[in-house]
N, C-alpha and C positions, 0 to 999 in steps of 0.2 A: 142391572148391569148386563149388558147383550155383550154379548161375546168378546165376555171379558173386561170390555172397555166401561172401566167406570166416568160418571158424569167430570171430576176431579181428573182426568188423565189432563196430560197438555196432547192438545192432537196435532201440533206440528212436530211430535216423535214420534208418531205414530205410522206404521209404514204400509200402504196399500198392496196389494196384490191381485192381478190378473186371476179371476175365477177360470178355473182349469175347463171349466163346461160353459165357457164364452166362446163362443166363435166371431171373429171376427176379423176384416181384413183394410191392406192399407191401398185407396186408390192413385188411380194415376198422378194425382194431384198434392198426394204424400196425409190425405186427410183419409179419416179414419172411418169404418164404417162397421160397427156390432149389429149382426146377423143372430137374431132370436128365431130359432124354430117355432111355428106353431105346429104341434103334431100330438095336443092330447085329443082323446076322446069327442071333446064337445070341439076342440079346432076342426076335427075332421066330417063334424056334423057340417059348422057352421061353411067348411069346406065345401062340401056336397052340395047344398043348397045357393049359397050365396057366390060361389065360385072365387071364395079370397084366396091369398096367394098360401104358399106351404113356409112361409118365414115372409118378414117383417126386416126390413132393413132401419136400421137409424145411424142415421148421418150426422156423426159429430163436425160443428161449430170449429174453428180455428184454436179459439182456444182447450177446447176440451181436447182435440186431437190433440196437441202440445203436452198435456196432462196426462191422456191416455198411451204414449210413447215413455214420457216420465217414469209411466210406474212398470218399475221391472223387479218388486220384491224387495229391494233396497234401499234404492231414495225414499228417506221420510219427507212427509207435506212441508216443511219447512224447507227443503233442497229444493223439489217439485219449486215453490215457491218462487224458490231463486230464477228457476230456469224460465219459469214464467216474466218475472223482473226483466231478467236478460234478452227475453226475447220481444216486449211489450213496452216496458219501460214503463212508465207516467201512467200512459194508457189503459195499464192494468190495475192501477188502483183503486178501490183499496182489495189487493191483493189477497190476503189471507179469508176474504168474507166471502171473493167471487170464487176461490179455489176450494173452500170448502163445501159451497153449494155444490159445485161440479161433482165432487166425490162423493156428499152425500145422497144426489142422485143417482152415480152408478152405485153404489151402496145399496141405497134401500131397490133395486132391483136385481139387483144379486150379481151385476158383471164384476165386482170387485169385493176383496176382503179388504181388514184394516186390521194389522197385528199391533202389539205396543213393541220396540225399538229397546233391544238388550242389549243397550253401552258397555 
């Protein structure tokens, strides 16, 4: 059970949340872009040497920007959902499988939390 969430929860009550040490901003184009510093130790080696940048840009997809605007602490994955439906229609299906990929890779990278939803 990782943070709380047991395998048995339903995860479309389950409510995501913007990690507070995410940076990231919205371009001219209204699409989404999460800025990951590199600035440990061995970044700052491979820095010196190799001359990579001091952060990593990742440019969210149309739909994950939609997703990534969704989650404001409140809307659970089944709401997200909808907005996805509403804005995709047909094209987004099947809906609840591509929407949960999406979250669970801002998930397992740490841009986002998942709390369980206390009706």
């Amino acid at each position: 059970m990782k943070n709380g969430i047991s395998k048995d929860d339903n995860m479309l009550e389950m409510i995501p949340s913007i990690n507070e040490n995410t940076n990231w901003k919205k371009n001219d184009n209204g699409m989404i872009t999460i800025i990951v510093p590199r600035d440990g130790s061995f970044d700052k080696i491979v820095r010196f040497f190799c001359k990579t940048p001091k952060e990593t840009n990742i440019d969210l997809d149309k739909i994950g920007s939609i997703v990534w605007k969704a989650i404001n602490g409140k809307n659970d994955i089944y709401k997200i959902s909808k907005i996805l439906k509403s804005e995709f229609g047909e094209e987004i299906e099947p809906v609840y499988d591509r929407l949960l990929i999406h979250l669970n890779v801002l998930r397992n990278n740490k841009f986002i939390h998942l709390k369980k939803a206390s009706y």
